[in-house]
N, C-alpha and C positions, 0 to 999 in steps of 0.2 A: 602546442603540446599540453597545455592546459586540461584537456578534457579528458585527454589520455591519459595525463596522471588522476584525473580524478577518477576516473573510473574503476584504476586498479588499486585505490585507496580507499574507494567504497565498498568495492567487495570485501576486500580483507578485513573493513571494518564492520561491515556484518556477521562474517566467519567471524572475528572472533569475539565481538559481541553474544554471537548465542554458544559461544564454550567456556565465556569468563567471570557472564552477569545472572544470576539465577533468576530472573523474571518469568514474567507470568505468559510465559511463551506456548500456551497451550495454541492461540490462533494461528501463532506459524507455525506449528506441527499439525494443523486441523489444515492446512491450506496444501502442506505439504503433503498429505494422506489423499485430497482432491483433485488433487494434480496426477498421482502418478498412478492412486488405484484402480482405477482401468487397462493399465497395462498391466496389473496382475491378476487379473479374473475377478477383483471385486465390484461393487457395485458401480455405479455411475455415480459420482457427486454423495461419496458416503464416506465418512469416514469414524471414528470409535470414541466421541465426543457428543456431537449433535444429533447422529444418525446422518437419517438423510437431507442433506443440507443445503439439496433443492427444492425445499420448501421452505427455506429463510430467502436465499438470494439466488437469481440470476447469475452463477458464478461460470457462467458457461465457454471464458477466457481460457480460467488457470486449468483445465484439463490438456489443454496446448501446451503449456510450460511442463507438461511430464517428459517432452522429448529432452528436458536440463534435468528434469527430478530424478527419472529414471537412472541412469548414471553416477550423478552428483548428488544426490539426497538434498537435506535442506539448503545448501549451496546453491542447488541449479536455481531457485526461487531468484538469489540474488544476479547470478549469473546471466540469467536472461534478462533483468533490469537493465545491467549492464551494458548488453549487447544492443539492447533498443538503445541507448542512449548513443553507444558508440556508432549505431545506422544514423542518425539522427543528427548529432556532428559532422558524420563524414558529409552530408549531404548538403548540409546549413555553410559547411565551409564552402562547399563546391558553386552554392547559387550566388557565392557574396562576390566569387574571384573577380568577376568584371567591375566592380564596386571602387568607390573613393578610400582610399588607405583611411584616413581618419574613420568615416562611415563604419567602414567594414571593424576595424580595431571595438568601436563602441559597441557594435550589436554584439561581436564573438565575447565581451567581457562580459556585456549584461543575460546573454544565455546562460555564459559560465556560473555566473552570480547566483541565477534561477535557481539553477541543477546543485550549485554545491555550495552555495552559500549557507550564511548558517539558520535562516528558516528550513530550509533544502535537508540541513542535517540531520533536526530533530524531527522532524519530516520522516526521514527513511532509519533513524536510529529508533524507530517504532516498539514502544516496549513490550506490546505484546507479542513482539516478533515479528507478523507479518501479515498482510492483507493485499488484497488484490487489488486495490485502489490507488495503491502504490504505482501500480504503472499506468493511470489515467498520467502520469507527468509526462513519460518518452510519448506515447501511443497519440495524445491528444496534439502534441509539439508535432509529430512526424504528419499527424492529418493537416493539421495548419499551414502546412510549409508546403507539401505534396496539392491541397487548395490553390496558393497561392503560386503554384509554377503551374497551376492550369494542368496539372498532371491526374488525368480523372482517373486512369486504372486502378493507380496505385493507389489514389484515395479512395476508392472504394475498397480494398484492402485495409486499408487503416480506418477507416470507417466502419466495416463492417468486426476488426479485430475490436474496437473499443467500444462495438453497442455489444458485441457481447460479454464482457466485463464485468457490468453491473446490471441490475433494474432501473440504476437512476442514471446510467451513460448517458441514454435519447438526450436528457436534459442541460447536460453538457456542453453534448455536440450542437442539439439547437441552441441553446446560448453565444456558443463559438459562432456557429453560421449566420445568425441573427447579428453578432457584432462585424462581422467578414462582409457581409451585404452591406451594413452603412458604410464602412470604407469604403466600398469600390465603387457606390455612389458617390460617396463624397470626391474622389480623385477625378471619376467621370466629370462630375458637374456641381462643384460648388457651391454655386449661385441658387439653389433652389431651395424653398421652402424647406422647415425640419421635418414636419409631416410628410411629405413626399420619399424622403428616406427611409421612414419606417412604416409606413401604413403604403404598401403594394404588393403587386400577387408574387413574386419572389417570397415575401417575408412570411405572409397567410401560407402560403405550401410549406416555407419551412415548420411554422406554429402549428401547423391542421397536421403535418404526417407526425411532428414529433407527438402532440398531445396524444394520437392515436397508438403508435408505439409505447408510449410510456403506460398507456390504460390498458395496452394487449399484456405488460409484462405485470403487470398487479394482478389480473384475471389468471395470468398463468399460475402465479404465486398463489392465490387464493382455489385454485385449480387443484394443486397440488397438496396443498394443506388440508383437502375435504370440508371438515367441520372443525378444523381445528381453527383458533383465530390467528391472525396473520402476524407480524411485528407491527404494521401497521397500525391495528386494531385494538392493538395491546399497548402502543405509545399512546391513541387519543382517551384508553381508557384508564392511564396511572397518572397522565394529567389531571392535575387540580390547579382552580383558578384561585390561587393566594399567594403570602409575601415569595415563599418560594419561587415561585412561576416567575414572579416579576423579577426576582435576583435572575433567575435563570436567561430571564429576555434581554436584564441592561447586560449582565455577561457577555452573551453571544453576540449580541450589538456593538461592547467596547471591541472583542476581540476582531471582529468582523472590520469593523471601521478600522481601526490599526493596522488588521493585514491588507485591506486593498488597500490603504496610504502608506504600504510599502512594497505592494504588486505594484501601484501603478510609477511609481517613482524615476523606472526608466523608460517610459512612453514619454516622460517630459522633455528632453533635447530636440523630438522629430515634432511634438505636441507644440512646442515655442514658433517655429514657421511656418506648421501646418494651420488651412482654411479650417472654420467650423470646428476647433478643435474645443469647444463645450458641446458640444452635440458627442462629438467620439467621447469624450470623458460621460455623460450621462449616461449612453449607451453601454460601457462598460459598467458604470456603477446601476443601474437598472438590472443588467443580467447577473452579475454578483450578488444584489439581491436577491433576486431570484432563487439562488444557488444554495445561498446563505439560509435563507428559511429555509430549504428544503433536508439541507441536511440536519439544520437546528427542531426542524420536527424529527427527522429521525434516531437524535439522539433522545428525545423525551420517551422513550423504548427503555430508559436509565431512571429516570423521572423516579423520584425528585431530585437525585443525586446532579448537582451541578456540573460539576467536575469532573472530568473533562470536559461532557460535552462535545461543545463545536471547536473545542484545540484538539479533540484525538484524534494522531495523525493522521488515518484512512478519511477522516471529514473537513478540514481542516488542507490537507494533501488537495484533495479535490476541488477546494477553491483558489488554492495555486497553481493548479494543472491548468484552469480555467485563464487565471491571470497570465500565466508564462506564454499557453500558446496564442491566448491574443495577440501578444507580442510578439512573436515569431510570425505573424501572418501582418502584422502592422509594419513591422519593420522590411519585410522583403518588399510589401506594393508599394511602398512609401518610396524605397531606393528605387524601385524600376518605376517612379513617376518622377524621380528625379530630385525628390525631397531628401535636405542636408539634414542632421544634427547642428543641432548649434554650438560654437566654441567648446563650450563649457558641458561637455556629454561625458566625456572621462570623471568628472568631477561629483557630476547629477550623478551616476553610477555606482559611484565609491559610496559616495555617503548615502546613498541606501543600504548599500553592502554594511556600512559601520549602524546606522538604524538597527538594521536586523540583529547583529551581536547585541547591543540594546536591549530590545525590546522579545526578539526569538524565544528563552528562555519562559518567560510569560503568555507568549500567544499558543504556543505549542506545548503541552501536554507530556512531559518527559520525567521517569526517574530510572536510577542505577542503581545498584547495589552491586558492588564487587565483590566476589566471593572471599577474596583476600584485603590484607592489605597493600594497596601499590605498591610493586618492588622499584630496585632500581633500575639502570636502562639494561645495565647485562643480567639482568635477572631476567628484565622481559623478553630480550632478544637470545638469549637460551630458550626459552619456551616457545618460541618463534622458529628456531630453526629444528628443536625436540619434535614439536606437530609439523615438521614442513609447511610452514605458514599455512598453521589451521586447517589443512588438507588431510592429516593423520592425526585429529584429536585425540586430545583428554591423553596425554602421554605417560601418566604413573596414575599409582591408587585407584580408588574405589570408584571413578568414572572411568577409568583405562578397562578396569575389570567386565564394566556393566556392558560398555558401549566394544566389548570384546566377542561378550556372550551374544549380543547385538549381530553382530556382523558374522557371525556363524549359526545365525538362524535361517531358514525359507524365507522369500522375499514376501509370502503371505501372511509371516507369523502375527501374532495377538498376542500382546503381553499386558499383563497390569503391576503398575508401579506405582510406590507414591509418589507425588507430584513431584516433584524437587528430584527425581530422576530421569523424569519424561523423555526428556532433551537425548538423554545418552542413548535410544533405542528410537533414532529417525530413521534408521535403515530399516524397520518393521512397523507395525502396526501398535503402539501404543496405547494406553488407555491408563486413565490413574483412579485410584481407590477415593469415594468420596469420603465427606469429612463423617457420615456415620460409619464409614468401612462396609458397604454394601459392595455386592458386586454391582460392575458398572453397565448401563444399561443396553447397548450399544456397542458387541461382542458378538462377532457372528460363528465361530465356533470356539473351542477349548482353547484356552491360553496357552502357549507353548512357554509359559514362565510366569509366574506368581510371586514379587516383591514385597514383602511385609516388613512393616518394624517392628523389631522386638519388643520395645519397652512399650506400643499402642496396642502389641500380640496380649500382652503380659496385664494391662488395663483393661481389656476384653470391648475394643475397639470394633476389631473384625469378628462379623455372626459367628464366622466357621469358618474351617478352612477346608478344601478340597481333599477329597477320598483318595483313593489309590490311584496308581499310574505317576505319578510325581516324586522325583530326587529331591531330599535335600543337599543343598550345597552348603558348604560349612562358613559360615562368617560371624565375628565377632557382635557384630549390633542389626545383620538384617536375617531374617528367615525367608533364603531364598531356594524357591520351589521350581524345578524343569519337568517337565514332560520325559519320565526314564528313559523310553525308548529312543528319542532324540538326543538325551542327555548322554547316553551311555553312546551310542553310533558314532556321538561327535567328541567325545573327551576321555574315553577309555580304550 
C-alpha cells in the first residue's frame, strides 16, 4: 500500500503547494499553457511567456498531458505523474510475485525510497512549479522494467513516450541501454574480459543511433530558431574561464558525487554476490558522468550564477531518473538469474533513505515561502475541506475573486496580471506585466482582463493604459480592467 499512499499524498501535495506558496511558478503555468493549447485553437508549443517555445526545447511529450490539462488545469500536470507512477507499481509488483519474500520486500522498499523518499521530494516540490522532466522518473522506470521482461511492444511505447520529452532524452535512454547491455553480458558470461562487455556491435548501434538522434534534435532546434542563437550557443558564449567557472565545476562535482553515492546505495545488497561487480559500479558511474556534464553544461545557459545549477530539480531530477531506473532493470535480471540480496538489504536501504534526509536539503535546490503564517492543525484541515482538498481553490478574498473572474472567462482568454497573481487564472491564458510595466510580448490578441496596481498605476510604472471597450471593476488596491462586452454578458 506504500505506493498507494504515496501517490495520493503527492498529488495533494502539489495541489496545494501552488495555492499556498507564492513562488515563482511562472514555468508551471508555461508547461501548463503547452500542454493543453492545442486543444484550444492555439498555437502548437506557444504559450504568453516565451512565445513559441519550440525553439528552446523538444517539449513534444507535454502536449500528451493535455488529455489531464484539459479538464484538470494545472492539477492534471500532476495527476498524470501520478498515474505513470501508479502503471509502473502495478507492474513492478506484478513481475516480483514469483520472487523470494525477503528479495521481493527489498526491491518494493528501495523503488518506494526512489519515488518518495526525500531527494524524491524536493525533486518534484520543484519551486518553479513544473517541468517536464519530472516525468524522465515514472517513463524512464517503466522502459527499464518493460526491457527487462523482454516485453518490446511496450518498450517501444515507453521509448518512444520519453525520447519525446526532451532534446536531451536520447542521452538518457542510451545511458540506460548502455548500462542494461553490460548486465546482461555479465549474467550471460562472467568470465570474460571487461572490454568484451563494452566495446561490441550491440553497444556501437546503441552509441552511433543515439549520437545521431541527439545531433538530429539540436539541428531541429537550431532549425527552428532561424538566425536566432540557440541556449546552447548562448551557455558556451556567457562562459568565462575564471574563479567563478572553477567554483561552478567543484559545485557540480560535490553535488554530483554525493548524489550517485546515494543513487547507488541500493544496488549494494545484489552488488555484494554479484560476479564483476566493479565493472557494473564503473559502468554506472561512467554514464552518470556523462549525464552529469551534460546537464552541468546546460545549466551554464545561468552562467555565472552558481546556484542552483545542477541541483535544480528538472536537472538534478534527471540524474535520479537515470540512477532509479538502472535499478529497476538491475534488480528484476538479477532475481530471474537467481541472484539473492544479502542479509543485510533492509538495512543498506534504510540508511540511504536516513543519508538523503541528511544530505537532500543541500543536493537539491529548494525554497518556500508561505504566504501565511502556519496555522494550527484545524486551522489547515478547515481550509482543506473549504477547497475540497485543493480541487475548489483559493476559498475567500482576493484569490477567490480573481481565480472566480478566471473561471468565467472563454477557455481562449488572455489576461495580464501582475505576477503574484498569475497562478489564480490557470483556467486561461495568463501573462504578467514586466518589471518596466510594458505590455507583454507574447499576446496574441486583446486581453480579455487588465490587472494593475494601484500604488505602481499612481508611480507611473505602466506607459498607458488601454482605450475604450474595458469595465472597470471597483477594488480597493487594484485597477481591474474587463473587456465591457464580456464583462456586462457575464455579471449584469
Amino acid at each position: 500500500m506504500l505506493p498507494v499512499v504515496g501517490c495520493v499524498v503527492w498529488f495533494f501535495l502539489k495541489v496545494f503547494q501552488f495555492q499556498t506558496s507564492p513562488e515563482q511558478y511562472a514555468d508551471g503555468m508555461v508547461i501548463l499553457q503547452l500542454s493543453k493549447g492545442w486543444l484550444d485553437g492555439r498555437p502548437f508549443l506557444f504559450d504568453t511567456i516565451y512565445g513559441n517555445h519550440a525553439q528552446q526545447h523538444n517539449y513534444y511529450f507535454i502536449p500528451l498531458i493535455g488529455i489531464f490539462t484539459k479538464p484538470f488545469g494545472v492539477n492534471g500536470l500532476f495527476l498524470a505523474y501520478v498515474c505513470l507512477l501508479g502503471v509502473f507499481f502495478f507492474v513492478y509488483h506484478r513481475s516480483f510475485a514469483g520472487s523470494a519474500v525477503a528479495g521481493r520486500q527489498a526491491v518494493w522498499l528501495a523503488a518506494s525510497i526512489y519515488v518518495f523518499g526525500p531527494m524524491a521530494y524536493f525533486m518534484y516540490t520543484d519551486y518553479f512549479g513544473w517541468h517536464p522532466e519530472q516525468y524522465f522518473v515514472p517513463l524512464l522506470a517503466l522502459l527499464a522494467l518493460s526491457a527487462a521482461q523482454r516485453k518490446w511492444g511496450i518498450s517501444i511505447v515507453w521509448l518512444m513516450l520519453t525520447l519525446l520529452l526532451k532534446e536531451s532524452s536520447i542521452v538518457l535512454i542510451c545511458c540506460l541501454f548502455l548500462f542494461c547491455s553490460v548486465v546482461d553480458r555479465v549474467i550471460r558470461d562472467p568470465t570474460r574480459h571487461w572490454a568484451g562487455y563494452l566495446l561490441n556491435k550491440r553497444n556501437v548501434i546503441i552509441v552511433g543511433t543515439s549520437v545521431a538522434l541527439f545531433l538530429a534534435g539540436l539541428w531541429w532546434l537550431s532549425y527552428l530558431n532561424g538566425v536566432k542563437p540557440s541556449r546552447l550557443s548562448e551557455a558556451f558564449a556567457h562562459t568565462k574561464f575564471n574563479t567563478t567557472f572553477f567554483l561552478y565545476v567543484l559545485f557540480s562535482l560535490t553535488v554530483g558525487v554525493l548524489t550517485f553515492g546515494l543513487a547507488i546505495i541500493p544496488f549494494v545488497p545484489w552488488l555484494r554476490t554479484f560476479p564483476r561487480k566493479g565493472l557494473i559500479i564503473w559502468t554506472l558511474a561512467v554514464c552518470y558522468t556523462v549525464l552529469l556534464v551534460m546537464f552541468a553544461t546546460e545549466a551554464l545557459y545561468y552562467f555565472p550564477t552558481i546556484y542552483p545549477g545542477i541541483s535544480y530539480p528538472p536537472r538534478i531530477s534527471g540524474l535520479w531518473a537515470f540512477m532509479f531506473s538502472g535499478f529497476i532493470y538491475w534488480s528484476y535480471r538479477v532475481a530471474q538469474a537467481g541472484f539473492m540480496p544479502g542479509r543485510a538489504a533492509f538495512s543498506w536501504v534504510l540508511t540511504g533513505c536516513v543519508l538523503q534526509f541528511i544530505l537532500a536539503t543541500f543536493l537539491v535546490a529548494h525554497h518556500f515561502t508561505l504566504e501565511t503564517e502556519p496555522g494550527t492543525l484545524s486551522h489547515n484541515v478547515s481550509y482543506m475541506i473549504k477547497s475540497r482538498f485543493g480541487l475548489d481553490p483559493y476559498p475567500d478574498g482576493l484569490p477567490r475573486e480573481l481565480h472566480g473572474y478566471a473561471r468565467a472567462m472563454p477557455a481562449r482568454s488572455e489576461v495580464i496580471v501582475p505576477f503574484q497573481y498569475f497562478r489564480y487564472f490557470e483556467g486561461v491564458y495568463p501573462s504578467f506585466w514586466p518589471l518596466d510595466g510594458r505590455y507583454p510580448a507574447y499576446m496574441l490578441g486583446k486581453p480579455l482582463m487588465l490587472v494593475y496596481e494601484k500604488n505602481l498605476l499612481q508611480n507611473g510604472v505602466y506607459p498607458s493604459l488601454p482605450g475604450k471597450g474595458y469595465t472597470a471593476i471597483p477594488h480597493q488596491h487594484l485597477l481591474i480592467l474587463a473587456d465591457s462586452s464580456w464583462y456586462n454578458q457575464t455579471f449584469k
